[in-house]
N, CA, C, O and CB atoms as a CASP TS submission, in Angstrom:
PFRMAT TS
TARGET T0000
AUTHOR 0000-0000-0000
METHOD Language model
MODEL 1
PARENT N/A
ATOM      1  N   UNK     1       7.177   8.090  -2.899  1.00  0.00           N
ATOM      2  CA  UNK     1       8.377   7.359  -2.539  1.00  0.00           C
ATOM      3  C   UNK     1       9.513   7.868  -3.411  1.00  0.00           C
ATOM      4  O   UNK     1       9.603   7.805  -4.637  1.00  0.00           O
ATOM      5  CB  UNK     1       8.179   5.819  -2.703  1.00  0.00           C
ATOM      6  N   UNK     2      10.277   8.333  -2.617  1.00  0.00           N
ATOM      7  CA  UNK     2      11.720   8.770  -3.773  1.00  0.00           C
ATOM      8  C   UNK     2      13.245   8.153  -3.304  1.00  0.00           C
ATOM      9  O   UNK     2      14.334   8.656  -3.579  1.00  0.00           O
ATOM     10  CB  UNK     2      12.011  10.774  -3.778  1.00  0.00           C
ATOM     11  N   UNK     3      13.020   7.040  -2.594  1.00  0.00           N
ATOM     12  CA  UNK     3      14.433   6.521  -2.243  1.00  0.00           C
ATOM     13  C   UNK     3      13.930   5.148  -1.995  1.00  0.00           C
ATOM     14  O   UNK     3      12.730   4.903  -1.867  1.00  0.00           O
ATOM     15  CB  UNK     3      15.302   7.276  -0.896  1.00  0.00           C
ATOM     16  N   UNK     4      15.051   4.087  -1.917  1.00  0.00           N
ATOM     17  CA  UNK     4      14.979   3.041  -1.837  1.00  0.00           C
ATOM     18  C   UNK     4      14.156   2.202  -0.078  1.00  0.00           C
ATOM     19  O   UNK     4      13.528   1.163   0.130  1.00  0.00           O
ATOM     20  CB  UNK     4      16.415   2.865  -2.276  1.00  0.00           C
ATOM     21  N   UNK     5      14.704   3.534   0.955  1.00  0.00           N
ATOM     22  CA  UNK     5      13.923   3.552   2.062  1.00  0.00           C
ATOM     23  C   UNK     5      12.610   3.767   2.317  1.00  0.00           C
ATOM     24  O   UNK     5      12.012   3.408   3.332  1.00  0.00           O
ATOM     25  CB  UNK     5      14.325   4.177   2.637  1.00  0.00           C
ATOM     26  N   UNK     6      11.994   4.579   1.035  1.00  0.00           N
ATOM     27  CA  UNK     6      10.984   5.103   1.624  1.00  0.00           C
ATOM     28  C   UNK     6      10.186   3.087   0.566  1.00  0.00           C
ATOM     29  O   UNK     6       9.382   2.334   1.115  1.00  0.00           O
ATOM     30  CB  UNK     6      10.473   7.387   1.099  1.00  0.00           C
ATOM     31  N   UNK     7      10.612   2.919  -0.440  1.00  0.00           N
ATOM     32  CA  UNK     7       9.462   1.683  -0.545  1.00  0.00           C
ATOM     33  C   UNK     7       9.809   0.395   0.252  1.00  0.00           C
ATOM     34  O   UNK     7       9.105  -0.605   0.387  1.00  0.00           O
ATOM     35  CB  UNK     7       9.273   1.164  -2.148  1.00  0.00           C
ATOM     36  N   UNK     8      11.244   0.675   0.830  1.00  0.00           N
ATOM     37  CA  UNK     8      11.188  -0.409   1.823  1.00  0.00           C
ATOM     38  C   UNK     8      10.137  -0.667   2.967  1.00  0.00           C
ATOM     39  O   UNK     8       9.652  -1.722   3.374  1.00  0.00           O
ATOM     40  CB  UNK     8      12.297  -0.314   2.424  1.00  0.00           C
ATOM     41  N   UNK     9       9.872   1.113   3.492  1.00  0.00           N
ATOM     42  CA  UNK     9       9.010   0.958   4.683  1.00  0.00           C
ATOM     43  C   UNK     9       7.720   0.449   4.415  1.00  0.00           C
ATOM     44  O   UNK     9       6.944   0.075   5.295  1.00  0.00           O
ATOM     45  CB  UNK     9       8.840   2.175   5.365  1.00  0.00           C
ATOM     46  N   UNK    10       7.457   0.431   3.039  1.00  0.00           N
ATOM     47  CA  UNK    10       5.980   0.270   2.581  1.00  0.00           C
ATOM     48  C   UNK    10       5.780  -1.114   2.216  1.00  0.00           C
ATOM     49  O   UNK    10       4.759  -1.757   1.970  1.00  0.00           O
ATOM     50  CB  UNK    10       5.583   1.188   1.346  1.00  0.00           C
ATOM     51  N   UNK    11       6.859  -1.377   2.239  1.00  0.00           N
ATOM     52  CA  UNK    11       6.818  -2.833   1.924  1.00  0.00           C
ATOM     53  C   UNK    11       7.221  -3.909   3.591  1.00  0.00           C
ATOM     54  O   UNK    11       6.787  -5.016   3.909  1.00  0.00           O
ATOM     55  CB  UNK    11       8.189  -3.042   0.477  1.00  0.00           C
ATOM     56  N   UNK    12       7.977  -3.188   4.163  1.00  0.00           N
ATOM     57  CA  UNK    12       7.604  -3.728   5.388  1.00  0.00           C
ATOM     58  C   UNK    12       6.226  -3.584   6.132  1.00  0.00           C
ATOM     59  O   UNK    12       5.977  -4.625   6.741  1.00  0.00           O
ATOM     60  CB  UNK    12       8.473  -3.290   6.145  1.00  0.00           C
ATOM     61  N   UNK    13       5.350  -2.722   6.263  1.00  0.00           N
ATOM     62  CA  UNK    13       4.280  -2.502   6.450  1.00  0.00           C
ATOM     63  C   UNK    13       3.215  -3.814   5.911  1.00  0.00           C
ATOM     64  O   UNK    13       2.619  -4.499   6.741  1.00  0.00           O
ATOM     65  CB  UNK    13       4.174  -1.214   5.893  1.00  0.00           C
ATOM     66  N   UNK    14       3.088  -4.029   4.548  1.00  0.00           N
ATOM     67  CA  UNK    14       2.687  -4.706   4.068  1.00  0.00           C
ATOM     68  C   UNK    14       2.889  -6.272   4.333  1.00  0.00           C
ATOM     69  O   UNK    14       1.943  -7.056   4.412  1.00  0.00           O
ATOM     70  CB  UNK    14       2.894  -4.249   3.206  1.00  0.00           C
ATOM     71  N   UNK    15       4.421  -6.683   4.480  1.00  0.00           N
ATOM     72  CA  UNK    15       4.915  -7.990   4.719  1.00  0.00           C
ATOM     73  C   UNK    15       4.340  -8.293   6.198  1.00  0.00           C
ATOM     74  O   UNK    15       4.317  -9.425   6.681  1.00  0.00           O
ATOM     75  CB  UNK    15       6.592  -8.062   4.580  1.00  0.00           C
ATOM     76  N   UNK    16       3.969  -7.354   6.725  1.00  0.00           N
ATOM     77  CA  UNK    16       3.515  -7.539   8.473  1.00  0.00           C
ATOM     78  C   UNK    16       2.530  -7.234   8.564  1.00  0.00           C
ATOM     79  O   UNK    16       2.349  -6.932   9.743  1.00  0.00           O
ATOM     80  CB  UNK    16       4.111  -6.831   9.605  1.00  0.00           C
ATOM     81  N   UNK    17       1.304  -7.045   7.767  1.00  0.00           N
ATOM     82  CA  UNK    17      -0.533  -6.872   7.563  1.00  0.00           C
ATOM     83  C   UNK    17      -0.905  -8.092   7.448  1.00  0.00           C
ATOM     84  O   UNK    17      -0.984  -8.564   6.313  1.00  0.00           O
ATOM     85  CB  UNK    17      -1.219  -6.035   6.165  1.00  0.00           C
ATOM     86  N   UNK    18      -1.211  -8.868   8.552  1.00  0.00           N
ATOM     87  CA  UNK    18      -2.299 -10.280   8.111  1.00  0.00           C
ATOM     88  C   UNK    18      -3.463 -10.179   7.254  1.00  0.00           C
ATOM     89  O   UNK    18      -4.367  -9.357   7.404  1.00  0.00           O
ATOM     90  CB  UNK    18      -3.019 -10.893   9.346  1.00  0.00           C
ATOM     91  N   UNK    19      -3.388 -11.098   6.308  1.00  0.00           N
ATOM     92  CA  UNK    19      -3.920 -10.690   5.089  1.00  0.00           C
ATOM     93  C   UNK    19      -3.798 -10.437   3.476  1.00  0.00           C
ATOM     94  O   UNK    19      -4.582 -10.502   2.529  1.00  0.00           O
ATOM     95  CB  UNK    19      -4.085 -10.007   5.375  1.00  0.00           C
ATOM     96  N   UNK    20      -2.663 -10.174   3.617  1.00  0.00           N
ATOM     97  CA  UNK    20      -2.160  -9.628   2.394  1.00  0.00           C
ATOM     98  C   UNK    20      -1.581 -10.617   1.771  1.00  0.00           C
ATOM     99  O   UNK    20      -0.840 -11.353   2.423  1.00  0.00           O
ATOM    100  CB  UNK    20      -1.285  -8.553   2.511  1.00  0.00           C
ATOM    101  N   UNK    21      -1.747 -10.803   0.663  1.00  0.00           N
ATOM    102  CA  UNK    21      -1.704 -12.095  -0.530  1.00  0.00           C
ATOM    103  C   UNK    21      -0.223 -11.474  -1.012  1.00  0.00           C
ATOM    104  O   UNK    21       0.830 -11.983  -0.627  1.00  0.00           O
ATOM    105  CB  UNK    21      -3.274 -12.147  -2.076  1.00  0.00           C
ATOM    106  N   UNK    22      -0.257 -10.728  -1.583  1.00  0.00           N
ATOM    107  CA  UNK    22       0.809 -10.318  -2.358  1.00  0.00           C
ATOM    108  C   UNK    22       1.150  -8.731  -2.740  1.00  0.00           C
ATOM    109  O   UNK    22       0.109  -8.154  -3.056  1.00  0.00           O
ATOM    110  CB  UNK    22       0.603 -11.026  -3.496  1.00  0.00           C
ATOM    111  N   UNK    23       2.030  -8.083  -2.783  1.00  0.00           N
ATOM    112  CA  UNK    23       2.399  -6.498  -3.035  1.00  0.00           C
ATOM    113  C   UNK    23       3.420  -6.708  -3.837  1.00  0.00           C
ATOM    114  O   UNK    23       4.270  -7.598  -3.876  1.00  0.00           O
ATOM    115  CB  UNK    23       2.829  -5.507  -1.756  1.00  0.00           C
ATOM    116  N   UNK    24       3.125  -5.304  -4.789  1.00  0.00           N
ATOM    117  CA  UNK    24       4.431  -5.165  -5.776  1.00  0.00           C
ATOM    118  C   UNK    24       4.473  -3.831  -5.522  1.00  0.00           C
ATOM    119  O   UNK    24       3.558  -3.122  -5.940  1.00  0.00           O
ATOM    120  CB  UNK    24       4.362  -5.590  -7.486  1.00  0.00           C
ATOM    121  N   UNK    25       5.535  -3.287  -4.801  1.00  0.00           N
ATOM    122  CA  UNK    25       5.806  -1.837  -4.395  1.00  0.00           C
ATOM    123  C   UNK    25       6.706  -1.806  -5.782  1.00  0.00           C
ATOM    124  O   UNK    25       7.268  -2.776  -6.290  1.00  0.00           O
ATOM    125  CB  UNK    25       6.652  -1.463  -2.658  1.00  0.00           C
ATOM    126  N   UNK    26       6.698  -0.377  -6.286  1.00  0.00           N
ATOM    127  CA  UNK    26       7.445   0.282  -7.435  1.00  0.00           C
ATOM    128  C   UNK    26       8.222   1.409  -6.779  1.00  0.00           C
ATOM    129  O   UNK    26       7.449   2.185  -6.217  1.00  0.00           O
ATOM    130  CB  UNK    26       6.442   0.853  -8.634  1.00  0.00           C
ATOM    131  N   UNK    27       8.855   1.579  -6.724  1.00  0.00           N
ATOM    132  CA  UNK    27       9.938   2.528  -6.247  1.00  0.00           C
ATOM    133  C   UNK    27       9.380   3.733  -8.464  1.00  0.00           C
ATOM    134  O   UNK    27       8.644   4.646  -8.838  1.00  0.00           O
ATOM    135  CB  UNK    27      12.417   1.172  -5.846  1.00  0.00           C
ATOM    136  N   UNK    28       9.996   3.147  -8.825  1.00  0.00           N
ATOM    137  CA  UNK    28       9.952   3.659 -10.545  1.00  0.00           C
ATOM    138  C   UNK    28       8.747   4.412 -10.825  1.00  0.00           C
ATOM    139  O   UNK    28       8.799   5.484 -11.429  1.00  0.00           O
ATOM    140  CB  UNK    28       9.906   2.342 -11.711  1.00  0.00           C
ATOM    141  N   UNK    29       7.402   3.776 -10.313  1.00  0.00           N
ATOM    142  CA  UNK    29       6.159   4.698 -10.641  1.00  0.00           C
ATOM    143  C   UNK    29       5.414   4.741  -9.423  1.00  0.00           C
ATOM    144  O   UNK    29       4.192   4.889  -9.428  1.00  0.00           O
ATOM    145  CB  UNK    29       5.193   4.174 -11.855  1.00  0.00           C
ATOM    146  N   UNK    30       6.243   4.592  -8.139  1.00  0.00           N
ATOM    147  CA  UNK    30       5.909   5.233  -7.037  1.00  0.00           C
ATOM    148  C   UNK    30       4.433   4.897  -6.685  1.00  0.00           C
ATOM    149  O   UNK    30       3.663   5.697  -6.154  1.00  0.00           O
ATOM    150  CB  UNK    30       6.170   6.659  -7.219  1.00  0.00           C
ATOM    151  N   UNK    31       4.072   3.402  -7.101  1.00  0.00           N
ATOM    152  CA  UNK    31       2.967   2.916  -6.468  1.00  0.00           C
ATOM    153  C   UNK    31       3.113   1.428  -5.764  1.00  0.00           C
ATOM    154  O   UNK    31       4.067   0.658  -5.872  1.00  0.00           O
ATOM    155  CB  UNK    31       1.912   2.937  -7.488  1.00  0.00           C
ATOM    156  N   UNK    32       2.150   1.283  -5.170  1.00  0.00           N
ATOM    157  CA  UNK    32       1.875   0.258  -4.574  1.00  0.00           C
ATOM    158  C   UNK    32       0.667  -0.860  -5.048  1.00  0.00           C
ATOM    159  O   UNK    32      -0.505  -0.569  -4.813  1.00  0.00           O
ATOM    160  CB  UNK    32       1.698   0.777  -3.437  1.00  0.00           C
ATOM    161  N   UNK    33       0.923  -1.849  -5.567  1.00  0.00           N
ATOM    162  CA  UNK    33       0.047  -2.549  -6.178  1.00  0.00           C
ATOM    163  C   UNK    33      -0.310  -4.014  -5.147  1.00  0.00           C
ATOM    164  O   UNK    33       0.211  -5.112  -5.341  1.00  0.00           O
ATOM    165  CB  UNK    33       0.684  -2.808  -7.686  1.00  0.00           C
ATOM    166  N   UNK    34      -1.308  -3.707  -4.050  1.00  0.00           N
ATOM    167  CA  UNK    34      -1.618  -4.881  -2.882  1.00  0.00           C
ATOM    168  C   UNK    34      -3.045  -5.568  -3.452  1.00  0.00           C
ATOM    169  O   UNK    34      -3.983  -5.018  -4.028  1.00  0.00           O
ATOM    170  CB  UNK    34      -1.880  -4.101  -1.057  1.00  0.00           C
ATOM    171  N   UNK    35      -2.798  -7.391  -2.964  1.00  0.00           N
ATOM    172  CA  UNK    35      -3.806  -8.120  -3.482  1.00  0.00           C
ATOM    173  C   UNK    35      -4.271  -8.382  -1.822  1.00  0.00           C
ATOM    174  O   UNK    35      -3.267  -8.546  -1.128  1.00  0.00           O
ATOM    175  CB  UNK    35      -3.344  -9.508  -4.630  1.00  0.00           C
ATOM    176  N   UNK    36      -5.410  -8.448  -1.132  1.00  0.00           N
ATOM    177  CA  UNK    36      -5.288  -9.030   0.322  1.00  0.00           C
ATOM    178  C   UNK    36      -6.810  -9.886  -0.149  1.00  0.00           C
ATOM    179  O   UNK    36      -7.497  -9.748  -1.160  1.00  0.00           O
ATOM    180  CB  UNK    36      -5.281  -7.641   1.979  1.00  0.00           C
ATOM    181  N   UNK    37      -7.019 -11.022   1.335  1.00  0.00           N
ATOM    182  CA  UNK    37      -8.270 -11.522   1.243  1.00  0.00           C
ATOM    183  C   UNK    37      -8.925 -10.825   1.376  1.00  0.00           C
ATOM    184  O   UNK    37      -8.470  -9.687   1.491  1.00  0.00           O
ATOM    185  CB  UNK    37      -8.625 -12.314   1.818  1.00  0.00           C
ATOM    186  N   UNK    38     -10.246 -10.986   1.443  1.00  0.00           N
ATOM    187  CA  UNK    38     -11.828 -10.438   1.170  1.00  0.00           C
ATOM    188  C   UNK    38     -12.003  -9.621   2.720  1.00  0.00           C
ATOM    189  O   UNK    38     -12.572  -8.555   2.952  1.00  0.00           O
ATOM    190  CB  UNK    38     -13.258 -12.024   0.874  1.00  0.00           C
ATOM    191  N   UNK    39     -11.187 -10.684   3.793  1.00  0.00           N
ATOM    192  CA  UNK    39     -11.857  -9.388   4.748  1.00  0.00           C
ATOM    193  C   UNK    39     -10.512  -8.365   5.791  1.00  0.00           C
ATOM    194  O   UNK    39     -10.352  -8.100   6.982  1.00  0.00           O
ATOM    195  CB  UNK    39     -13.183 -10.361   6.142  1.00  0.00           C
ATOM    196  N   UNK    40      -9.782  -8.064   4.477  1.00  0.00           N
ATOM    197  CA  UNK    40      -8.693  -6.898   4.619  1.00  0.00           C
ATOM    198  C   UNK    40      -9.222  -5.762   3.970  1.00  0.00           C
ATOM    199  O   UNK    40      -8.952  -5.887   2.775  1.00  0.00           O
ATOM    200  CB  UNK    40      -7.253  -7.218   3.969  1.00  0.00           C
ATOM    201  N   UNK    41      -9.837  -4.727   4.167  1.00  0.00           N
ATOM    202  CA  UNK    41     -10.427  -3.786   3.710  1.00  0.00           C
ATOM    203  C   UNK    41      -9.281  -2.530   3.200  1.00  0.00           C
ATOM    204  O   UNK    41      -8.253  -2.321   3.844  1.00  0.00           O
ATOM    205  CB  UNK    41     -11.437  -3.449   4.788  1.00  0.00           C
ATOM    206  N   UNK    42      -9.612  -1.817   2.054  1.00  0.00           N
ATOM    207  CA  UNK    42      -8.926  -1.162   1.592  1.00  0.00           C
ATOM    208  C   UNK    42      -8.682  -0.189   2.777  1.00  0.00           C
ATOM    209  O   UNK    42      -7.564   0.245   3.055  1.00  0.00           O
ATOM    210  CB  UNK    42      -9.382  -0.776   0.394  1.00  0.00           C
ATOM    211  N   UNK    43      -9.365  -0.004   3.183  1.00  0.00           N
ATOM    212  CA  UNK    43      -9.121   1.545   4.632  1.00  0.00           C
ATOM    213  C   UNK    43      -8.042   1.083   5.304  1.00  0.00           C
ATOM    214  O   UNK    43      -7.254   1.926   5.733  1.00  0.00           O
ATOM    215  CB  UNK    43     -10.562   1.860   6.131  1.00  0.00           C
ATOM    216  N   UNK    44      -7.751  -0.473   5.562  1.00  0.00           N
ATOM    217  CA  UNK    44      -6.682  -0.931   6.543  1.00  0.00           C
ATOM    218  C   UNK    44      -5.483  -0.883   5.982  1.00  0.00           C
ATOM    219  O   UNK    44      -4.399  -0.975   6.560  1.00  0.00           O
ATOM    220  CB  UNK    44      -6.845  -2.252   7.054  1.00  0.00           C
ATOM    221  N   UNK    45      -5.698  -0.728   4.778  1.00  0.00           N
ATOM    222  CA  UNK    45      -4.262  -1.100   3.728  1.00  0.00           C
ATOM    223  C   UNK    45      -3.556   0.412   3.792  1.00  0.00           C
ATOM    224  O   UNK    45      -2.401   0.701   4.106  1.00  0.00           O
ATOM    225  CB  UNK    45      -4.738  -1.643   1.679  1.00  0.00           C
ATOM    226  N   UNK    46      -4.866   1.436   3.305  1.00  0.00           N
ATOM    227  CA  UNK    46      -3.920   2.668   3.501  1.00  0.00           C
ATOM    228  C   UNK    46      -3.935   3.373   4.688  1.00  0.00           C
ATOM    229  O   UNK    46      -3.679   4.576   4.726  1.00  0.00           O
ATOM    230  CB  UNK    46      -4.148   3.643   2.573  1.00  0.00           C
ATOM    231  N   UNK    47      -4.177   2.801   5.533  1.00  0.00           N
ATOM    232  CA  UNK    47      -3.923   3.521   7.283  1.00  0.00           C
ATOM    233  C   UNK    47      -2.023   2.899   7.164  1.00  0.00           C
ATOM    234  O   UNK    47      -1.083   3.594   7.550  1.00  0.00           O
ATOM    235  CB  UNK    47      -5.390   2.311   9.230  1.00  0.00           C
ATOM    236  N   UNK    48      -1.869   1.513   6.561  1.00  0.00           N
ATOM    237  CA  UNK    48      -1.261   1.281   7.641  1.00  0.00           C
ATOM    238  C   UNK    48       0.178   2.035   6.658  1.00  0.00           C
ATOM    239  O   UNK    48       1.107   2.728   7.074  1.00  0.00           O
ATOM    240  CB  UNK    48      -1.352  -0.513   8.324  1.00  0.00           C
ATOM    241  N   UNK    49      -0.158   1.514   5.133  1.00  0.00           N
ATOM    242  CA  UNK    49       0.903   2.785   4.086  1.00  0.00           C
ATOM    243  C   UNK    49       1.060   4.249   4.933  1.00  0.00           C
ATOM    244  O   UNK    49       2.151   4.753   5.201  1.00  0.00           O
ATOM    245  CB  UNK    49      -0.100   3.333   2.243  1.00  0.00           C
ATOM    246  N   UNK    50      -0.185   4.796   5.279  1.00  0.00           N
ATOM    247  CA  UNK    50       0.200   6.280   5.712  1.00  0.00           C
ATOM    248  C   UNK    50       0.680   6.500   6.865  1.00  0.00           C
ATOM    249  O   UNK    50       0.868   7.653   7.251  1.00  0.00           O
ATOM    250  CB  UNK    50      -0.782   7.143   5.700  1.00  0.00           C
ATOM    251  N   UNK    51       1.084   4.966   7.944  1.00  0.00           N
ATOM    252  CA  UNK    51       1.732   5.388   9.058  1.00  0.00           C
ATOM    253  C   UNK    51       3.204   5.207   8.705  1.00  0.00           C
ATOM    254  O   UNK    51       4.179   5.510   9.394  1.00  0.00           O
ATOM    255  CB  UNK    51       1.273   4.638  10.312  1.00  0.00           C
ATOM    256  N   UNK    52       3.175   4.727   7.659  1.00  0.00           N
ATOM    257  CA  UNK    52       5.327   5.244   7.022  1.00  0.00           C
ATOM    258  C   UNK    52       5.607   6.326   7.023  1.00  0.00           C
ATOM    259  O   UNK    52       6.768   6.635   7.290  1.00  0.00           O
ATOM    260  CB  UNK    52       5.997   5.058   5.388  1.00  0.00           C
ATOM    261  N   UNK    53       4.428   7.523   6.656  1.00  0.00           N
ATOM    262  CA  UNK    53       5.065   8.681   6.669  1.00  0.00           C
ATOM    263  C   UNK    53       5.049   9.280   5.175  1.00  0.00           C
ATOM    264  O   UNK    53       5.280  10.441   4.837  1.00  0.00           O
ATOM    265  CB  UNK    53       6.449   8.461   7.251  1.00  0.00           C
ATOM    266  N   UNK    54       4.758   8.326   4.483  1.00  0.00           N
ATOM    267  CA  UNK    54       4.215   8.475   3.083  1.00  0.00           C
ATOM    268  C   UNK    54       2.929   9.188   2.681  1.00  0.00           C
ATOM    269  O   UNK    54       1.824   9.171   3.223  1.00  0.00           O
ATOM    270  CB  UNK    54       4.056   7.253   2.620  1.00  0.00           C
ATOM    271  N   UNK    55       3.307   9.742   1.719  1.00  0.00           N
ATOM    272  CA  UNK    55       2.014  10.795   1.373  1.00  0.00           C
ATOM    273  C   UNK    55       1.354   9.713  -0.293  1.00  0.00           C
ATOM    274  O   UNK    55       1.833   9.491  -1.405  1.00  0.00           O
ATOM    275  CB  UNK    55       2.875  13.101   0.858  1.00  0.00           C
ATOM    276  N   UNK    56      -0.160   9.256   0.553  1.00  0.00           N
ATOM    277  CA  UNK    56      -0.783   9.042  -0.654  1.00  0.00           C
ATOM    278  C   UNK    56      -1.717   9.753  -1.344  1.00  0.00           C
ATOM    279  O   UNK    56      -2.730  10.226  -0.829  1.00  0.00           O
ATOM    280  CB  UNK    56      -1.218   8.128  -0.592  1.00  0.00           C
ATOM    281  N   UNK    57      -1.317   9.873  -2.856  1.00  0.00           N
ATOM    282  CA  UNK    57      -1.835  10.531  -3.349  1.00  0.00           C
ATOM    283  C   UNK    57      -3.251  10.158  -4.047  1.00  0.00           C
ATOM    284  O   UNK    57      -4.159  10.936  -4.340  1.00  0.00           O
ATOM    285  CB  UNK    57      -0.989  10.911  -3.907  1.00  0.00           C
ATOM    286  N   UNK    58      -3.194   8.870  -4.219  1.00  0.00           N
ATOM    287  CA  UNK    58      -4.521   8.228  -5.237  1.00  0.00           C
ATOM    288  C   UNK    58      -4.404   6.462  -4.349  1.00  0.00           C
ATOM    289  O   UNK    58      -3.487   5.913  -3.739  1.00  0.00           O
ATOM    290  CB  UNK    58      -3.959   8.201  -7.704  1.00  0.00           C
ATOM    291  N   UNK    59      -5.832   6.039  -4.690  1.00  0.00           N
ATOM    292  CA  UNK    59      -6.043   5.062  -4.390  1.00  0.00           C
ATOM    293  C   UNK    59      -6.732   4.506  -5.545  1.00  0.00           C
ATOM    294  O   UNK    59      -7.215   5.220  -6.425  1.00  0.00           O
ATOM    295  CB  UNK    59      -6.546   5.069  -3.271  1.00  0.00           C
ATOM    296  N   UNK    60      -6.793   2.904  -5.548  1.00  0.00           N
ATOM    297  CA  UNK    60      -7.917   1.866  -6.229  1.00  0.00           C
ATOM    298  C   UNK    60      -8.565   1.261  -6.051  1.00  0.00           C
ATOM    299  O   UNK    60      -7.958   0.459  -6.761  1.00  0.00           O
ATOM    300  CB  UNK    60      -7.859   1.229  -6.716  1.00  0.00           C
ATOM    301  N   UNK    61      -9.751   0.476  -5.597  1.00  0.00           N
ATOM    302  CA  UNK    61      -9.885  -1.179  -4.850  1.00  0.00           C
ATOM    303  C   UNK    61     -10.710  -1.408  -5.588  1.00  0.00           C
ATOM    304  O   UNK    61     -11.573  -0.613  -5.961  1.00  0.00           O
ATOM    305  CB  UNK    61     -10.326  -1.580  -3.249  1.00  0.00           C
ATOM    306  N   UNK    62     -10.537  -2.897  -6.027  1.00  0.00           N
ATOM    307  CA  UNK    62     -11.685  -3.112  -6.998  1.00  0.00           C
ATOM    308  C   UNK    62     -12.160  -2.537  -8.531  1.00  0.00           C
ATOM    309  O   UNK    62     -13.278  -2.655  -9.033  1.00  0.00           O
ATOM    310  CB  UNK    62     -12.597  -2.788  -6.277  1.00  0.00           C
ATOM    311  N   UNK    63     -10.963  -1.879  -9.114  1.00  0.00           N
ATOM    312  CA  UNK    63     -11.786  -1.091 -10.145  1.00  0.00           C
ATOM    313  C   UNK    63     -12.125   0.274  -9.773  1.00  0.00           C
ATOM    314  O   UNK    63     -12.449   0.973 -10.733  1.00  0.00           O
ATOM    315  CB  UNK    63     -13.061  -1.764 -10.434  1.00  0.00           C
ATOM    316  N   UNK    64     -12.135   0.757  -8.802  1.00  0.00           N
ATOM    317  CA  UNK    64     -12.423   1.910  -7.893  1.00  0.00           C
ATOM    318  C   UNK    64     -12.211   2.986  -7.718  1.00  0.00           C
ATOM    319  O   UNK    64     -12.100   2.792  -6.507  1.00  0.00           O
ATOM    320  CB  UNK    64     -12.248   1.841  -7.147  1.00  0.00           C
ATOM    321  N   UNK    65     -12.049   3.957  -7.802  1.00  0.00           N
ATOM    322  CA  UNK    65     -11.539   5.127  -7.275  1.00  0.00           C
ATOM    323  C   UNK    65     -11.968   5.575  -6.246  1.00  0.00           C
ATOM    324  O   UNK    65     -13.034   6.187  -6.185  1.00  0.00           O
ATOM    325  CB  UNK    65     -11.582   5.986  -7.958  1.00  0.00           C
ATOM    326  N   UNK    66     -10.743   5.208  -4.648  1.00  0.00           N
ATOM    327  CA  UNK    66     -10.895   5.726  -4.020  1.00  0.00           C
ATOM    328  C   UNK    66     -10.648   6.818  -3.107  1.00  0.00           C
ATOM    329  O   UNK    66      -9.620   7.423  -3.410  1.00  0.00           O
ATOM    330  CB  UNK    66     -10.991   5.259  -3.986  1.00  0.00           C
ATOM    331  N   UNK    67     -11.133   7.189  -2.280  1.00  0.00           N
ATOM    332  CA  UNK    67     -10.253   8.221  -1.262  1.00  0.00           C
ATOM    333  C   UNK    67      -9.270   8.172  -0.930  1.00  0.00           C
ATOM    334  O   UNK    67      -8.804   7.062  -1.186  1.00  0.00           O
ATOM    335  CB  UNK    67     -10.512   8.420  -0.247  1.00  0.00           C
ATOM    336  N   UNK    68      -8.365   9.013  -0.287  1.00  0.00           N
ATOM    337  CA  UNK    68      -7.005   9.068   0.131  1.00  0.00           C
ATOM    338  C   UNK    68      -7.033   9.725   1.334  1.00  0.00           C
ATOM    339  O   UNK    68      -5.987   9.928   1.951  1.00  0.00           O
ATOM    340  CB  UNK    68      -6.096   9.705  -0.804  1.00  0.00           C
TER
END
């Protein structure tokens, strides 16, 4: 994310995922920090980040390191 548009879209994405408890998009360290219930699966979270157009580079869930 390098403009104020690009964490808007990610944060609209997010505000419109049933599920999702809470997000703290960072524009500053260019991450995305999402809490969702138990049956929002991390795969759904970054399908729906990577249909902004955004390139992810690293993932987390749980303590995790996951795929991208």
């Amino acid at each position: 994310m390098t403009c104020g548009g690009c964490s808007g879209a990610v944060e609209r994405v997010l505000k419109k995922l049933d599920g999702v408890k809470s997000y703290d998009v960072s524009l500053d360290t260019q991450t995305a920090d999402v809490v969702t219930e138990a049956s929002v699966g991390y795969d759904t979270v970054l399908e729906k980040i990577k249909k902004t157009g955004k390139t992810v580079t690293s993932g987390i869930a749980d303590g995790e390191t996951m795929s991208v």
